[in-house]
VEXDOTI-142480 format. One record per residue: residue in three letters; z, x, y of N, C-alpha, C in turn. Coordinates in pm, whole numbers. Atoms other than C-alpha are relative to their C-alpha. Example, Ala and Ser with C-alpha at 12.3 -4.5 7.8 and 13.67 -1.06 7.14 Angstrom:
<kelums>
KELUM  rest     n_w     n_u     n_v    ca_w    ca_u    ca_v     c_w     c_u     c_v
KELUM   ALA       0      89    -119     780    1230    -450       0      90     120
KELUM   SER      -6     -82    -119     714    1367    -106      73     -77     109
</kelums>
This chain:
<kelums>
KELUM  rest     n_w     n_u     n_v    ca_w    ca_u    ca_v     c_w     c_u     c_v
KELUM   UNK      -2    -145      24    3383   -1531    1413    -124      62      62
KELUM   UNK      73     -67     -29    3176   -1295    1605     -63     129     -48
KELUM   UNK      77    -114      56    2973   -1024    1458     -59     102     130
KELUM   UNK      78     -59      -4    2830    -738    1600    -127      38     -75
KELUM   UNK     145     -35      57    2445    -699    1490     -22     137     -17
KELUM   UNK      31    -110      63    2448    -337    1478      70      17    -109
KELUM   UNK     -91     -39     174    2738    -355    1218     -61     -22    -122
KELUM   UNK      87      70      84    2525    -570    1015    -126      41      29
KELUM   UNK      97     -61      -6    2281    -370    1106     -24     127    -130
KELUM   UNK     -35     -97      89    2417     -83     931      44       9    -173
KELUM   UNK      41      73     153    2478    -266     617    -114     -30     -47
KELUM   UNK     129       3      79    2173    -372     550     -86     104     -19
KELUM   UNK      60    -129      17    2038     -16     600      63      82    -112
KELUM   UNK    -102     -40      81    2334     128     398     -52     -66    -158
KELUM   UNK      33      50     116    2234    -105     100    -130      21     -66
KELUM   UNK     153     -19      32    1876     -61     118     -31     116     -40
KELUM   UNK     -26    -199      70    1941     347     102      60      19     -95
KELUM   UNK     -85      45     127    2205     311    -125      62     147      44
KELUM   UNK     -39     -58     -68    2307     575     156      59     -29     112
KELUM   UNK     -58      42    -135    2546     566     438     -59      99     117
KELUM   UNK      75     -97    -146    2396     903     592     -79     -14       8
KELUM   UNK     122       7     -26    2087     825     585     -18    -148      99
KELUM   UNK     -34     145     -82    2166     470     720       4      61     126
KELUM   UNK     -55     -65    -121    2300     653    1020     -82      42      71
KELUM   UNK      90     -49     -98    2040     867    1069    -105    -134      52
KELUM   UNK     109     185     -64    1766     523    1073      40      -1      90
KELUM   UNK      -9      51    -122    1979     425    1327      60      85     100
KELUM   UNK     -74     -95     -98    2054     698    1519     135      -3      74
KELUM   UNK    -129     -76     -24    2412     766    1474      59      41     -85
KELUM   UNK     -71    -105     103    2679     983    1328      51     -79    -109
KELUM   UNK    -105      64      99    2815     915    1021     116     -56     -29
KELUM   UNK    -138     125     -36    3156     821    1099     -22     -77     100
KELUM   UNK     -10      91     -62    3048     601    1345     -93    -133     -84
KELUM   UNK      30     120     101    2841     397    1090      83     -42    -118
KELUM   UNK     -63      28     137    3087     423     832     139    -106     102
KELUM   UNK    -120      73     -92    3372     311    1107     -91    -213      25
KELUM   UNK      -3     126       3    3141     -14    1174     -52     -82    -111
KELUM   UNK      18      54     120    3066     -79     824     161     -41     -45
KELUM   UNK    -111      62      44    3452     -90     776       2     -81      91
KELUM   UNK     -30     120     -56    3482    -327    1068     -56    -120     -48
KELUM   UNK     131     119      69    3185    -534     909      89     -71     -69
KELUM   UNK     -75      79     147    3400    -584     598     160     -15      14
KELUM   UNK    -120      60     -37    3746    -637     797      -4    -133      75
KELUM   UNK     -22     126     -59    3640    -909     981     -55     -87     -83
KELUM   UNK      36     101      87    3475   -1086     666     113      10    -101
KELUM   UNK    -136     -39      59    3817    -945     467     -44      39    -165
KELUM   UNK      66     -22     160    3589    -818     139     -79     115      13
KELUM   UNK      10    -106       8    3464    -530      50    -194       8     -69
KELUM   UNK     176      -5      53    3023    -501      59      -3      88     -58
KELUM   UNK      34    -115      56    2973    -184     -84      96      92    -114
KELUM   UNK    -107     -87      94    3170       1    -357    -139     130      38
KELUM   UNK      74    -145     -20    3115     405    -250       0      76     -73
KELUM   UNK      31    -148      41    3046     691    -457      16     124      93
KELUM   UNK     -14    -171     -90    3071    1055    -349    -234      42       3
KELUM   UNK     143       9      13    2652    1024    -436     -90    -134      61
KELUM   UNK      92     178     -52    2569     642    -376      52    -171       1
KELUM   UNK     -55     155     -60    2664     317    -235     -66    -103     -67
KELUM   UNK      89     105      63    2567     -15    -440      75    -143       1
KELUM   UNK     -56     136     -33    2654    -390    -393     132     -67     -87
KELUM   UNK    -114     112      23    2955    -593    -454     -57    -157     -47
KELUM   UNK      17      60      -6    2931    -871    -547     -12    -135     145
KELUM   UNK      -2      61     -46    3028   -1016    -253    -130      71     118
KELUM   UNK     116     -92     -79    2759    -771     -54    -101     -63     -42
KELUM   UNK      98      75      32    2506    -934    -275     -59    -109      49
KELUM   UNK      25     170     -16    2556   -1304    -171      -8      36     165
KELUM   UNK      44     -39    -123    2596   -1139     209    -128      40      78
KELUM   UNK     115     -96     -47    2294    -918     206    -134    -101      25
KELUM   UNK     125      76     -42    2022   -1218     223      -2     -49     122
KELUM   UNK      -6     117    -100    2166   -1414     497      18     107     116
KELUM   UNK      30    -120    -109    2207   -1051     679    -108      24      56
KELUM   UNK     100     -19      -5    1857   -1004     642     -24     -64     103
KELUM   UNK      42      96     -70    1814   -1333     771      21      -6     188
KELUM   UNK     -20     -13    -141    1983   -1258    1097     -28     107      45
KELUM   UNK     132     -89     -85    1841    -947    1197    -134     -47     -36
KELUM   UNK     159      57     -15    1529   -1086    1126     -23    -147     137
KELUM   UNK     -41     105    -153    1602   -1419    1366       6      62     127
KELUM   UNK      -2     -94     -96    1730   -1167    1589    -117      74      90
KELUM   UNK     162     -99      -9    1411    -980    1606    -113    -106      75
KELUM   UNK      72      75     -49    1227   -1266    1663       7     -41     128
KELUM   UNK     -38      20     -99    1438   -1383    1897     -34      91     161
KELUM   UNK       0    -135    -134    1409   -1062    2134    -140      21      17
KELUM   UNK     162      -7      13    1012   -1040    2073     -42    -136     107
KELUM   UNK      56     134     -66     989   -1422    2215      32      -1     170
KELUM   UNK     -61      26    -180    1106   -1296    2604     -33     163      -5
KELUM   UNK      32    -134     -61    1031    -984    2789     -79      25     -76
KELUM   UNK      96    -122      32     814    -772    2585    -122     -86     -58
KELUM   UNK     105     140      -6     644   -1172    2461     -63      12    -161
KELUM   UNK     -41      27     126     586   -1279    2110    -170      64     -58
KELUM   UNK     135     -18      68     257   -1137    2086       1     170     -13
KELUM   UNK       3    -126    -104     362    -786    2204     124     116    -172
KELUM   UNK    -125     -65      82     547    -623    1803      77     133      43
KELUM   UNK     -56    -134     -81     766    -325    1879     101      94    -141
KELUM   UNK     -96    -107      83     979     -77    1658     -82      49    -125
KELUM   UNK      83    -110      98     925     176    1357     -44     -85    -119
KELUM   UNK      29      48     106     717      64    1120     -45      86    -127
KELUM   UNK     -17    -122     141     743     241     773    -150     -97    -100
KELUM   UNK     143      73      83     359     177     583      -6     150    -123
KELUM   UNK      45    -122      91     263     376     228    -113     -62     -30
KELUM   UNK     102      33      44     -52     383      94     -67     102     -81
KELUM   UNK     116    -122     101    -291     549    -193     -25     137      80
KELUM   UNK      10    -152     -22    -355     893    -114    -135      14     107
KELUM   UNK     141      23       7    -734     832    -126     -60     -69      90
KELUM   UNK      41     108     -47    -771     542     -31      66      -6     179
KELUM   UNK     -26     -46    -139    -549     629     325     -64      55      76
KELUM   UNK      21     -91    -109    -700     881     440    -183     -66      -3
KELUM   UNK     166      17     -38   -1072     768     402       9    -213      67
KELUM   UNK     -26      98     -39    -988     373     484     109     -16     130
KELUM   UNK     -77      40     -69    -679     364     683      58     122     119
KELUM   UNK      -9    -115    -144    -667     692     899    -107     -34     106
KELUM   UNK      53       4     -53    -960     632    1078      10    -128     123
KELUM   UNK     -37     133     -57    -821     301    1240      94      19      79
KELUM   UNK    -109     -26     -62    -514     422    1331      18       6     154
KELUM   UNK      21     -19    -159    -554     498    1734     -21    -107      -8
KELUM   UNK       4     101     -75    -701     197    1733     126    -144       1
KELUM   UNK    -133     110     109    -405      -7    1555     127      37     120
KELUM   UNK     -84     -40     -52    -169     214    1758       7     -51     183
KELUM   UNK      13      38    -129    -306     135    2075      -1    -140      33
KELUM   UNK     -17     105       2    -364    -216    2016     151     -43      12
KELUM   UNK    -204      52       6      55    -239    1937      58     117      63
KELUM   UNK     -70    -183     -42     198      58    2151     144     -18       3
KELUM   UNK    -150      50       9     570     -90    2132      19      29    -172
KELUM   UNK     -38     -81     123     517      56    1704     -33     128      18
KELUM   UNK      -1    -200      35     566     393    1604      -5     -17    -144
KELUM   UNK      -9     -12     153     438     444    1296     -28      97    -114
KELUM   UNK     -34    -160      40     564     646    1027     -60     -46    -184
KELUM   UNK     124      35      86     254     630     771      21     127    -113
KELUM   UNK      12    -115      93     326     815     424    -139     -13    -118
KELUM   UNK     117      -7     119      17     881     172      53      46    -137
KELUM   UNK     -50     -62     156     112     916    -195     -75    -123     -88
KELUM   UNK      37     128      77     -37     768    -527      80     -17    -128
KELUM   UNK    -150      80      36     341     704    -636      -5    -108      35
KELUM   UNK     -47     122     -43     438     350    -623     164      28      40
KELUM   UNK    -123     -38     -82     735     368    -397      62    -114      -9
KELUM   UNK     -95     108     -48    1002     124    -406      24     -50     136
KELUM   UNK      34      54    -161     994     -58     -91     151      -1      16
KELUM   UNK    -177      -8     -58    1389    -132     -57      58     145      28
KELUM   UNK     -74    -111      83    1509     170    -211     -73     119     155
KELUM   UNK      68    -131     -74    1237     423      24      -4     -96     157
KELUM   UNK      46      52    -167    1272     134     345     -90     -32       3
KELUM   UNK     118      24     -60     950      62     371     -55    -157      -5
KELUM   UNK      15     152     -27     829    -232     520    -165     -53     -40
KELUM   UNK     148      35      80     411    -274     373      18     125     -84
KELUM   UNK      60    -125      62     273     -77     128    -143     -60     -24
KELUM   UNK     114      52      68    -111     -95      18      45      36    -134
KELUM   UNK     -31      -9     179    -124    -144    -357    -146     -65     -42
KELUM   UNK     100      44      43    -414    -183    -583       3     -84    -100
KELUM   UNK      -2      65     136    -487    -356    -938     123    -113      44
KELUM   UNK     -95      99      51    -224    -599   -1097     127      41      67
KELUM   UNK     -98       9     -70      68    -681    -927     129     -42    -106
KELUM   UNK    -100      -2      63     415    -673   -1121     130     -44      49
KELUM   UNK    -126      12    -107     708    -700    -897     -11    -201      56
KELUM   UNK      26     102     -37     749   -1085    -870     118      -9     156
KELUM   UNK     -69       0     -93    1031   -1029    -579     -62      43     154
KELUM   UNK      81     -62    -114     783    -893    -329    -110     -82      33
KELUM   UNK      93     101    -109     535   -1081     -67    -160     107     -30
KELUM   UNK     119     -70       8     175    -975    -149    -120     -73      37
KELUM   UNK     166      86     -85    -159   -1058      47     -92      67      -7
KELUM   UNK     150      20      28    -517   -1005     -42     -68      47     122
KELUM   UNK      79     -49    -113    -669    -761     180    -146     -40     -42
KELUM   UNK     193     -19     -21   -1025    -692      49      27       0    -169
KELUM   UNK      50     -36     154   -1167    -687    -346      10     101      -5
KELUM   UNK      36    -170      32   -1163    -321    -499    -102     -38    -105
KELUM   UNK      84      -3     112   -1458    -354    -688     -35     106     -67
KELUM   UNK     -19    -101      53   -1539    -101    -924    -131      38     -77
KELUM   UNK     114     -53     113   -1868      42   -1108     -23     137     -82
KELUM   UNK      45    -119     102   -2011     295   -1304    -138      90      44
KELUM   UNK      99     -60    -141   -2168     580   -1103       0      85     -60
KELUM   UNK      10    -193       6   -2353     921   -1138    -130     -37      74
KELUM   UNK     140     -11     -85   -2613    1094    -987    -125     -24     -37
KELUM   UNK     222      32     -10   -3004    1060    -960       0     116    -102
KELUM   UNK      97    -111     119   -2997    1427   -1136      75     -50    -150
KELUM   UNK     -50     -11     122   -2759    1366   -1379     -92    -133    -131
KELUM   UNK     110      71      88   -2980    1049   -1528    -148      27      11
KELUM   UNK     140     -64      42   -3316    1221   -1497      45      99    -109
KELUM   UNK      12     -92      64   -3203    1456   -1684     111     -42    -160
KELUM   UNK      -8      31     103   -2959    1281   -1951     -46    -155     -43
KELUM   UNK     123      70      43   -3165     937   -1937     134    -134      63
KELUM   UNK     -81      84    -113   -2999     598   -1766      70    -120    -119
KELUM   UNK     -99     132      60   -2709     324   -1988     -68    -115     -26
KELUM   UNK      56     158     -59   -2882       1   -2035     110    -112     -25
KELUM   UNK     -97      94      19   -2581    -141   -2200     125      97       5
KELUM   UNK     -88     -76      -4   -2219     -42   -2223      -9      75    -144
KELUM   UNK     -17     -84     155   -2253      76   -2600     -82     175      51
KELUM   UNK      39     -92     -50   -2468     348   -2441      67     126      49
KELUM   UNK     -68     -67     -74   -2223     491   -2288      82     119    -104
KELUM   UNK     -57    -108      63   -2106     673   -2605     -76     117     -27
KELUM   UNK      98    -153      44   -2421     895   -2599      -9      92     151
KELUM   UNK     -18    -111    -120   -2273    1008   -2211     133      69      22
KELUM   UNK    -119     -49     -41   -2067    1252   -2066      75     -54      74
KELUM   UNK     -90      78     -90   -1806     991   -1924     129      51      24
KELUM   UNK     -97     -43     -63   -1565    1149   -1690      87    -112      18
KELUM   UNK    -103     109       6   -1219     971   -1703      47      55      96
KELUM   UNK    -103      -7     -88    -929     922   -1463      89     -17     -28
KELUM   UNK     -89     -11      54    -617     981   -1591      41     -70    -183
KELUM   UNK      18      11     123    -543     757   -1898    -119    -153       6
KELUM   UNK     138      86       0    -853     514   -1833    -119      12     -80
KELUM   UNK      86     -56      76   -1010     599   -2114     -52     -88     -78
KELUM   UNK      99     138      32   -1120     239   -2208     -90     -41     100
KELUM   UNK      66      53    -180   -1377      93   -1980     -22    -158     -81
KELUM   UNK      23     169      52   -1401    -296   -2024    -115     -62      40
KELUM   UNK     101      82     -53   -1702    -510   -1928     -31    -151     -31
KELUM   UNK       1     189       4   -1777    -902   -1903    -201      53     -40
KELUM   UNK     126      14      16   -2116    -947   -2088      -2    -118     -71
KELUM   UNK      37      95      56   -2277   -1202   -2259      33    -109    -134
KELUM   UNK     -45      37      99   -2089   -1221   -2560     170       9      67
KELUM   UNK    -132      -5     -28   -1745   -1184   -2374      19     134      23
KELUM   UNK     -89    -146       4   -1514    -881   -2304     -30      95     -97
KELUM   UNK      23     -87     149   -1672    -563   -2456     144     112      89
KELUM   UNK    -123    -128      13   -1389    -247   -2473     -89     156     -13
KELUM   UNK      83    -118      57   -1565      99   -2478      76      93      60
KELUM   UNK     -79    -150      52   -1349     388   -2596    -135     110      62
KELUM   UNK     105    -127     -43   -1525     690   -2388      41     153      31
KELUM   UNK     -68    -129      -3   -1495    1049   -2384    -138      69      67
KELUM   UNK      46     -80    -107   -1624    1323   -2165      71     162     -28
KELUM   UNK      -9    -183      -6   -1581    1721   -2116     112      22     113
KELUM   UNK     -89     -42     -95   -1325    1629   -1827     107    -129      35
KELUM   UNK     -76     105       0   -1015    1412   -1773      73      68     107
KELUM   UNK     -80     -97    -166    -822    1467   -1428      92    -135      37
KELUM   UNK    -108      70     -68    -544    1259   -1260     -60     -30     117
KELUM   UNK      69      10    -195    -736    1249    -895     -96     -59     -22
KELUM   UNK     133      87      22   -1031    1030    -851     -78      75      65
KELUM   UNK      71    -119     -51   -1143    1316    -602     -57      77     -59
KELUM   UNK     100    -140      62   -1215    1554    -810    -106     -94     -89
KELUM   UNK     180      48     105   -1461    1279   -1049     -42     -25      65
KELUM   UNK      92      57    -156   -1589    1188    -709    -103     139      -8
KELUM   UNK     100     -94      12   -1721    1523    -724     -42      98     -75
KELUM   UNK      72     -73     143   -1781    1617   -1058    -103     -93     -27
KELUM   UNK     149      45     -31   -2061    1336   -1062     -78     -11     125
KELUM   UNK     120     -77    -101   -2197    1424    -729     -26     134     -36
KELUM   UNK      45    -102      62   -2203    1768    -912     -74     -23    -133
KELUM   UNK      69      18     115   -2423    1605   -1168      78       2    -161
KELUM   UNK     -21       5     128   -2167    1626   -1461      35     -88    -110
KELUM   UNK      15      61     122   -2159    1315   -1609      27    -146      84
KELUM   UNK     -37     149     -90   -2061     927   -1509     151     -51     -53
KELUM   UNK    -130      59     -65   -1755     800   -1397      18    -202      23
KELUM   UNK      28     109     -44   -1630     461   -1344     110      -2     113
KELUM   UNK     -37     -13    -119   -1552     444    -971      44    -135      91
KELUM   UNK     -14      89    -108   -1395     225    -671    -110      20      61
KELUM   UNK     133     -58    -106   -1683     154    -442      87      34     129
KELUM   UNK     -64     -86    -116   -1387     253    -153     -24      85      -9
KELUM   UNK     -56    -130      29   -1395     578    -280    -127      52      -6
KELUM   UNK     130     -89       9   -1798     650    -357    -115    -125      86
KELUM   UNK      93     123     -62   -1911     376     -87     -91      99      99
KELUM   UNK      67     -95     -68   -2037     689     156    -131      74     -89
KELUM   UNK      96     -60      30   -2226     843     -83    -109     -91     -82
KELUM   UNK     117     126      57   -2375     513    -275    -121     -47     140
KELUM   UNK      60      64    -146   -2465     442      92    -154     124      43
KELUM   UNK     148     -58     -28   -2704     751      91     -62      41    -101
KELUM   UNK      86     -38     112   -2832     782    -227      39     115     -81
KELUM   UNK     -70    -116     100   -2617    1085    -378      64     -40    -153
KELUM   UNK     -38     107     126   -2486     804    -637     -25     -86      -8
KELUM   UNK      59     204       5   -2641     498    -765     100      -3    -153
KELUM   UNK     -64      72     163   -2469     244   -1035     -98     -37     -80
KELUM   UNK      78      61     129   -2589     144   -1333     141     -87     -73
KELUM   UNK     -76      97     118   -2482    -133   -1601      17     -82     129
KELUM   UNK     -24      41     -82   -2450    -320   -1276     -48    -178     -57
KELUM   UNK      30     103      42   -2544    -653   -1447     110     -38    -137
KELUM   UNK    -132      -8      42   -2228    -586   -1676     128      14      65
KELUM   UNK    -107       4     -67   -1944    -639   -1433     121      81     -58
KELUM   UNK    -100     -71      59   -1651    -421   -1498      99     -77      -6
KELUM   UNK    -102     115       2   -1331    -595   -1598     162     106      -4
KELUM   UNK      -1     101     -88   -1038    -638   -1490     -64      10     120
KELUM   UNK      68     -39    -142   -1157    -748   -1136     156      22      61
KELUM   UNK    -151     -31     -33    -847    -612    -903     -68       9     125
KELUM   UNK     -32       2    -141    -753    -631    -550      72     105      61
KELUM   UNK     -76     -88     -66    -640    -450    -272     126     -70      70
KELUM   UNK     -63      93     -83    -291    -568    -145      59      45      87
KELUM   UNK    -106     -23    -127     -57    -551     180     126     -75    -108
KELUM   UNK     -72      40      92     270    -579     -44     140      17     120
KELUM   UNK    -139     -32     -99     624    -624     167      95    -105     -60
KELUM   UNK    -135      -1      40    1030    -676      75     -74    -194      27
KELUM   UNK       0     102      32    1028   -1063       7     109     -57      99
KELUM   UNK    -165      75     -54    1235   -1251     287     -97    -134      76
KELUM   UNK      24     184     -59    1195   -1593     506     -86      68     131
KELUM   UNK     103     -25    -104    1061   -1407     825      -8     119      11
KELUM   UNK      46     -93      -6     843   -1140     831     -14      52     122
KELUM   UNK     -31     -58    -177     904    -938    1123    -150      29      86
KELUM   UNK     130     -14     -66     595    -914    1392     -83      87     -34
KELUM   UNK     120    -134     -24     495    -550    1338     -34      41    -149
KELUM   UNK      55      37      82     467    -615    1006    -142     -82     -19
KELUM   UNK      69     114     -12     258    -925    1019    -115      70      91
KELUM   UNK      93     -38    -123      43    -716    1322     -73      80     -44
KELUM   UNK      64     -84     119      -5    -442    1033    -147     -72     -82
KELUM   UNK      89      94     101    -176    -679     802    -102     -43      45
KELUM   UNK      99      45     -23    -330    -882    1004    -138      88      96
KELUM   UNK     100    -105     -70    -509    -607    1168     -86      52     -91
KELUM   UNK      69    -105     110    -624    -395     831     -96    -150     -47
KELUM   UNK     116     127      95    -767    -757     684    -141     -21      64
KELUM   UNK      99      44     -53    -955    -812     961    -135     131      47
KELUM   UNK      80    -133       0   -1059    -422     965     -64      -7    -116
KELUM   UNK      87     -29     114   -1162    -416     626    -151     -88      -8
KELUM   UNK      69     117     -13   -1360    -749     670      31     -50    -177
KELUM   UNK     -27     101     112   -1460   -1020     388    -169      10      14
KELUM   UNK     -33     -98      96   -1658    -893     211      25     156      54
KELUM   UNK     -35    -104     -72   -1509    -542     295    -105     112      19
KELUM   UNK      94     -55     -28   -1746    -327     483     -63     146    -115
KELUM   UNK      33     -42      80   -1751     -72     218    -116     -46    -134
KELUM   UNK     100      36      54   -1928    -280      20     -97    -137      21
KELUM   UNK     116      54     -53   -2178    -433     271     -78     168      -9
KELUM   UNK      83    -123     -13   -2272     -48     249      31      36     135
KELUM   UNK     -29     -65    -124   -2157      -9     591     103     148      46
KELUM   UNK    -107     -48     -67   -1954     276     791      98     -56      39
KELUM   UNK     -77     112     -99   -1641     208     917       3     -61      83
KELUM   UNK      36      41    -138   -1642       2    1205      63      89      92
KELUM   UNK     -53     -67    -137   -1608     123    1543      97    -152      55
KELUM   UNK     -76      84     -73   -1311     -44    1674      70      54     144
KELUM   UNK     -43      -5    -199   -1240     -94    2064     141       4     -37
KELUM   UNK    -102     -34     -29    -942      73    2116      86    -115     126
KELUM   UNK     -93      62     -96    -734    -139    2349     114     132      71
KELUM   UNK     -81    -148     -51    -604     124    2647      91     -87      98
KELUM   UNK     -36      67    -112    -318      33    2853      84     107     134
KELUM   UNK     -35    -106    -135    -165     141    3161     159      96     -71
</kelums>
């Protein structure tokens, strides 16, 4: 039995949307012509992948037991076509990346040209949000993700540490006096971030817990970024996020001999299959080796300057 690969192309897009028009558009064509080779798909296997809705398309059973080994062959496929002409080192097509809001635009924008130019065979269609996005469901092939990881069906790799301290300014402790321990912390104005309103620490006696309150509680880490560079109280911060200004002296840590707990990571998180497609893999291994070990943020450095790779 012979297959066409775009048919099975269109299924696995179709399933992953849990849309046929949107499938279509991905692959740039009309709707009855993806819906026409989605019925051929499932006349020449004689079963029916998809039960449709007038709203949304969702697996069969027999679509289920299909949809891995689909994967599997556009992915082979892929490989296959990468390993001649364009050469296995050379990734190519759209690559769908999400990432923190925050953490994008001050970490992972600034790289970009050079990422782009390095792989000029991707096009990449880079969304910022600090939603966790379903990777099947929204397409997307990486996402960065921080803290604890949940999703045991998904491939996750260990960019850089997010380490985390407890920051304000030079005025704000001249003037309300400096933590020596975490118990201290109930005689400061501690700005929270959404419901983080425990702060944990590894000390000497084990895991202390300190319930803290403050004059301001916000959802954005931006704005406590600069409500303690506006002197109003201390925060407990990513050093991604206040590594520029720790770097010139606008924020120093304290309690820094009390480690904050948990410790959490930054990850490259992607759909769980047998082969990870190149421009994936070209993603990753590019940002790991951008961030470095330990990640330049907290050597105190700027970003690096990375040599663009220009080609003809």
């Amino acid at each position: 039995m012979h297959f066409d690969l775009l048919d099975i192309a269109v299924f696995v897009r179709a399933a992953a949307l849990g849309n046929l028009s949107a499938a279509a558009r991905d692959l740039a064509l009309s709707t009855s012509t993806a819906s026409a080779r989605l019925g051929r798909l499932e006349a020449q296997l004689g079963t029916r992948l998809l039960h449709r809705t007038t709203r949304r398309l969702s697996l069969t059973g027999d679509g289920e037991r299909f949809l891995e080994h689909a994967e599997q062959l556009l992915a082979t496929a892929d490989l296959a076509a990468q390993s001649v002409g364009r050469g296995a080192d050379a990734p190519y097509g759209q690559l769908r990346v999400t990432a923190p809001a925050s953490f994008g635009r001050q970490h992972v924008s600034p790289a970009i040209p050079a990422f782009l130019a390095t792989y000029p065979g991707i096009t990449l269609d880079l969304r910022l949000t600090d939603q966790v996005v379903g990777l099947v469901d929204a397409g997307i092939d990486v996402a960065l993700r921080m803290g604890a990881l949940h999703d045991s069906t998904l491939v996750a790799r260990p960019l850089a540490p997010s380490h985390r301290a407890i920051c304000a300014s030079p005025a704000y402790l001249a003037r309300r006096g400096t933590p020596r321990h975490p118990e201290d912390l109930h005689h400061h104005n501690c700005l929270v971030l959404g419901d983080q309103a425990t702060w944990r620490f590894d000390t000497p006696v084990g895991e202390t817990a300190i319930a803290v309150r403050g004059n301001l509680r916000v959802d954005n880490g931006e704005v406590i970024r600069d409500a303690i560079l506006a002197g109003m109280g201390i925060a407990l911060k990513s050093t991604w996020d206040v590594a520029g200004q720790l770097r010139r002296g606008e924020l120093v840590t304290v309690l820094d001999e009390y480690p904050v707990l948990p410790v959490v990571s930054i990850w490259a998180v992607y759909p769980s299959r047998h082969l990870v497609p190149a421009k994936t893999r070209a993603f990753v291994d590019f940002f790991a080796a951008y961030f470095g070990s330990p990640p330049y943020w907290d050597r105190g450095d700027p970003p690096p300057a990375v040599q663009i790779a220009h080609t003809a």
